[in-house]
Structure formats: structure tokens, C-alpha cells
C-alpha positions in Angstrom: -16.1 -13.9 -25.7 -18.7 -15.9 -24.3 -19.1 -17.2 -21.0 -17.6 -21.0 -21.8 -14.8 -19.1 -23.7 -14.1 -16.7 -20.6 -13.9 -19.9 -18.0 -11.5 -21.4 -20.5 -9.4 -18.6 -21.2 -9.2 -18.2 -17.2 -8.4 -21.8 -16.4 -5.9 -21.6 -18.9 -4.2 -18.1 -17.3 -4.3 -19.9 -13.8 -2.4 -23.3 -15.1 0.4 -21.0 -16.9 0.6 -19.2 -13.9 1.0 -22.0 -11.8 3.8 -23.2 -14.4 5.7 -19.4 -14.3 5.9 -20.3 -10.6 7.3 -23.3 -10.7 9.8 -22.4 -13.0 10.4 -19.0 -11.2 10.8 -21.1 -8.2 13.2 -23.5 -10.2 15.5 -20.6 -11.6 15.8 -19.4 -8.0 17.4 -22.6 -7.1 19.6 -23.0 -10.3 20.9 -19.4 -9.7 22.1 -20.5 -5.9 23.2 -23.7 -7.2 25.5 -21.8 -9.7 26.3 -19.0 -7.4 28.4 -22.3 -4.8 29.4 -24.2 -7.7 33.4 -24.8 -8.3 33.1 -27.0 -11.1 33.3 -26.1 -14.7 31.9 -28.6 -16.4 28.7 -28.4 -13.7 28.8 -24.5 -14.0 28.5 -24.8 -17.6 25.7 -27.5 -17.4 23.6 -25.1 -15.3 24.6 -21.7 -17.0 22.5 -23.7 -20.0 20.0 -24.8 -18.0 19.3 -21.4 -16.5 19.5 -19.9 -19.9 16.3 -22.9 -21.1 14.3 -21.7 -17.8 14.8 -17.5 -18.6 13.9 -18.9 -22.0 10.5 -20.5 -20.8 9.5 -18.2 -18.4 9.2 -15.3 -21.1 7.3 -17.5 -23.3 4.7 -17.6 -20.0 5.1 -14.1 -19.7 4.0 -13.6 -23.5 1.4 -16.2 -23.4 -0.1 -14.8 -20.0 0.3 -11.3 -21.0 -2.0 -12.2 -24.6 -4.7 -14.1 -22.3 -4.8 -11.0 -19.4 -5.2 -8.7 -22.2 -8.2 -10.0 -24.0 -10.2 -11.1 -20.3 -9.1 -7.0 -19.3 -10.6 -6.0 -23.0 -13.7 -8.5 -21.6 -14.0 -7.1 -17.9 -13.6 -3.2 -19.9 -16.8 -4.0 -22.1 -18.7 -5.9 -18.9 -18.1 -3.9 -16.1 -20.3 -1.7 -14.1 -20.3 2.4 -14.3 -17.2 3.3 -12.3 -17.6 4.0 -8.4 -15.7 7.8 -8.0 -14.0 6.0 -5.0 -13.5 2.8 -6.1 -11.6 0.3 -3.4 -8.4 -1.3 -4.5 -9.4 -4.7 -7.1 -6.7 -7.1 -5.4 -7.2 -10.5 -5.2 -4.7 -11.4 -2.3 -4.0 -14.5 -0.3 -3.7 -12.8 2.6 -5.3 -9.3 4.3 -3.1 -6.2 2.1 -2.9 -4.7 5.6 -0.6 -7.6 6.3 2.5 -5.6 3.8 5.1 -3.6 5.2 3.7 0.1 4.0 5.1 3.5 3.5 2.1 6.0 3.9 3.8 9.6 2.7 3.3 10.6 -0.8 6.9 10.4 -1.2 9.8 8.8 0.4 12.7 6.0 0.5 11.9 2.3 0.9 14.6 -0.2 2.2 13.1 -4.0 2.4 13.6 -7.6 1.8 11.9 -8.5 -1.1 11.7 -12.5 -0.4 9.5 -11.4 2.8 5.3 -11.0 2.8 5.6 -12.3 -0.8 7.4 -9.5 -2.6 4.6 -7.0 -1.8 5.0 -3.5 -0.2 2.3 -1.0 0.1 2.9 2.9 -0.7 0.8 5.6 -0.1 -3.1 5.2 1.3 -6.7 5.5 0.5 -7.1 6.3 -3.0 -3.3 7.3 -3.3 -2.2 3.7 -2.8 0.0 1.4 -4.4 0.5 -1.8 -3.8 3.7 -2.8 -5.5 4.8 -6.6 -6.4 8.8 -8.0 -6.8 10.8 -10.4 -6.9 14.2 -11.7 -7.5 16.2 -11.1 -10.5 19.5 -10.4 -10.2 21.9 -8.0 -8.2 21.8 -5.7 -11.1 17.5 -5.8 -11.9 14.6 -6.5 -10.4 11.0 -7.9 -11.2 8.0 -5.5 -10.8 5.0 -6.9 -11.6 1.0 -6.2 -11.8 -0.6 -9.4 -10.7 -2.7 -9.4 -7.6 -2.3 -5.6 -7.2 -3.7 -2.6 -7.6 -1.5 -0.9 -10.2 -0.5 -1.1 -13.9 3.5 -0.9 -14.4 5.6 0.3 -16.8 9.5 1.4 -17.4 11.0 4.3 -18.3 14.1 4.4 -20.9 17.4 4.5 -18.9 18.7 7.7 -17.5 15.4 9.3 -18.0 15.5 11.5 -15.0 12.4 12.2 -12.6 11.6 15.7 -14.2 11.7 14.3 -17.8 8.7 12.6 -17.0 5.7 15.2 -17.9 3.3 12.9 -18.9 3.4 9.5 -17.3 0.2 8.3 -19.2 2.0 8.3 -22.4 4.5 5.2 -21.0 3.6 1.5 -21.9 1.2 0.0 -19.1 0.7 -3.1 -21.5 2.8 -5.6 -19.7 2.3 -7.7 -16.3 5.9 -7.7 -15.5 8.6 -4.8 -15.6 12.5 -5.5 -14.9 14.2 -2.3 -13.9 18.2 -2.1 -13.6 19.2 -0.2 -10.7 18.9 3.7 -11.8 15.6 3.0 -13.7 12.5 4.5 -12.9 9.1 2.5 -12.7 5.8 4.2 -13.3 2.4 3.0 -11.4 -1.1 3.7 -12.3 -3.6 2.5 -9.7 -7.1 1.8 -9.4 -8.2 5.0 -9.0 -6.1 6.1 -12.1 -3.0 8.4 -9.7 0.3 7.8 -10.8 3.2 7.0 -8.9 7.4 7.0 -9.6 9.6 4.8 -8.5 13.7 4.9 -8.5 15.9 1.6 -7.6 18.6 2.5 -5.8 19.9 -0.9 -4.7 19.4 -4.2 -5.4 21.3 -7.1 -3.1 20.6 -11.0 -4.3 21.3 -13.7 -2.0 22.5 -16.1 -4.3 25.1 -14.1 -5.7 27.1 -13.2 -2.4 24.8 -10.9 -0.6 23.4 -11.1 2.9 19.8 -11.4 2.1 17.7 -10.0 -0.6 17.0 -6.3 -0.4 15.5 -3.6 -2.8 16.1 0.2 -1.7 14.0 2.7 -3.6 12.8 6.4 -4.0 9.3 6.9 -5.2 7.0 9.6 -5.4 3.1 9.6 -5.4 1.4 12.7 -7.8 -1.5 14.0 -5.1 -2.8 16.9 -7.3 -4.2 13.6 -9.7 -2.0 15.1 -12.4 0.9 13.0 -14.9 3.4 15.3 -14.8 6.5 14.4 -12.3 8.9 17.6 -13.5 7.6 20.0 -10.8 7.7 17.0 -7.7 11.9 16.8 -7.1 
């Protein structure tokens, strides 16, 4: 990939992106829209309508994941030896000291997830995650990889925390992650540590709740190993 094909491929990641939110943003708003509707025939209109925007937005997710791929493949062949203490490669709108942040290696995390963008820090220095969400439903949740520090993937349901002996074998291929409450999410950072989160809890405030909220247990691997079964 050459440098005019690199610009291209990147202006065209940052329009799609700018699309997914929109749409994101537009899905929110059908989903309260249905959650206060009486009507049928209205609730049926924007059932379909909700259905079309899910519909588009994992198009974007496929067409952003192929794009972020081949630039990574690009930035992998380009880059620099690596620094053995790298900093974290974010790319933030605002300071990452500016997240709520959990600094143990392991613990329980209770937040609203429409607050500081969906971000929340765990861990520090080079055991940090910074982790990304938002809204799904009261049932799942979005994790995602863009403008963090981490790679995300999802293990199969009812896998338990000890079943998890080697948490480089699980698929980091994808941007964005949807765990149902139970599920466990696995984090690689920058400096290649691994992390485990559980969802415990998942409110939605379009469908009844209070306010959005996402409770969690996660664990952070300190000996630099892959291997969970020894950490409950």
C-alpha cells in the first residue's frame, strides 16, 4: 500500500466512522422512541426501522473492520523496533486521565456507561486498560477497540473464568464485541497483558431503567502470562 493508497484508505475509515455514529446516535433515539410508544401501527413502523439501522450499522462494522485490518497489516510492516515500555497508542479527544479508573489488578466496576464517552480505565502503567462501551440493550452491551489501548474479543457463553488457559488463542480480529450479561470479555493491551472481564449487569434507559449502568468483574494477569484458571 502506498502512501496515496494509505491517505485514501484512512479518509475512507474516518467518513464510515462518522456514518456508524450517526446511525449509532440514530438507533439510540429509535430505541427511546419505541420504548414510550403506545401505538401499534407506529411501534411496528419503528421496530422496522430499527431493524434497517442494526442492519446498516454491521455493514460499517464489516466494512471498517476490512479497512482497520489492512492499515494495522500496513502500520505492522512500517513500524519502528518495539520500545520494552511502550506508552499506551490512544488517540483520545480528551486527556485518558480524564476516565473514571479502577487501579487494582482485579476488582468490581459499577458505572454509567453514557458518561466520559463510554470509557473506563482499569489497571495502570503498563497493566492498563482502557476499555470502550456503549449502549446495546438491557441484556448486551458494546465493547469496542477504537481509540484505546486494547484488542477485544468474547468468550463462548458459560465459559467460566478458569476455563480460560490461554487467552491468546481467542479471536482479537474484530473492533467491536457485544457481550450478554454472564459473558466474559478478553483484553490485550499495548504492552501485550491480558485482561478478563465478567458483565454482571446491564440497565438501559430507554427500556425502563433509571439511567444506563454496566457492573462488571475483571481481572488483570500481572505475572504477563495467558492463563486465567489459577486467578479466581
Amino acid at each position: 500500500m502506498n502512501i496515496n493508497q494509505r491517505q485514501r484508505s484512512e479518509k475512507q475509515r474516518d467518513t464510515l466512522q462518522a456514518e456508524w455514529d450517526l446511525r449509532n446516535e440514530k438507533l439510540k433515539q429509535l430505541r427511546l422512541a419505541l420504548a414510550i410508544e403506545a401505538g401499534a401501527v407506529v411501534k411496528f413502523q419503528l421496530q422496522q426501522q430499527i431493524q434497517a439501522e442494526e442492519t446498516e450499522l454491521k455493514r460499517l462494522n464489516d466494512e471498517l473492520h476490512t479497512i482497520e485490518q489492512a492499515l494495522y497489516t500496513v502500520n505492522l510492516v512500517e513500524s519502528p523496533p518495539i520500545d520494552p515500555t511502550p506508552s499506551p497508542p490512544m488517540h483520545l479527544h480528551r486527556r485518558r486521565e480524564s476516565y473514571p479508573h479502577s487501579k487494582p489488578s482485579r476488582g468490581k466496576v459499577s458505572f454509567n456507561y453514557s458518561h466520559h464517552d463510554g470509557f473506563y480505565r482499569l489497571g495502570d502503567g503498563n497493566y492498563e486498560f482502557l476499555t470502550h462501551w456503549s449502549k446495546a440493550s438491557d441484556t448486551t452491551i458494546h465493547c469496542y477497540q477504537d481509540a484505546t489501548n486494547v484488542s477485544v474479543a468474547l468468550a463462548p457463553k458459560n465459559t467460566r473464568l478458569q476455563d480460560i488457559t490461554d487467552a491468546s488463542l481467542y479471536n482479537f480480529t474484530s473492533r467491536v464485541r457485544s457481550p450478554e450479561i454472564g459473558q466474559f470479555v478478553l483484553l490485550e493491551n499495548h504492552s501485550g497483558r491480558y485482561a478478563a472481564v465478567n458483565i454482571l449487569k446491564i440497565q438501559d434507559d430507554s427500556r425502563g431503567d433509571s439511567e444506563d449502568l454496566l457492573v462488571f468483574d475483571y481481572w488483570i494477569l500481572e505475572d504477563g502470562s495467558d492463563d486465567f484458571s489459577n486467578v479466581a
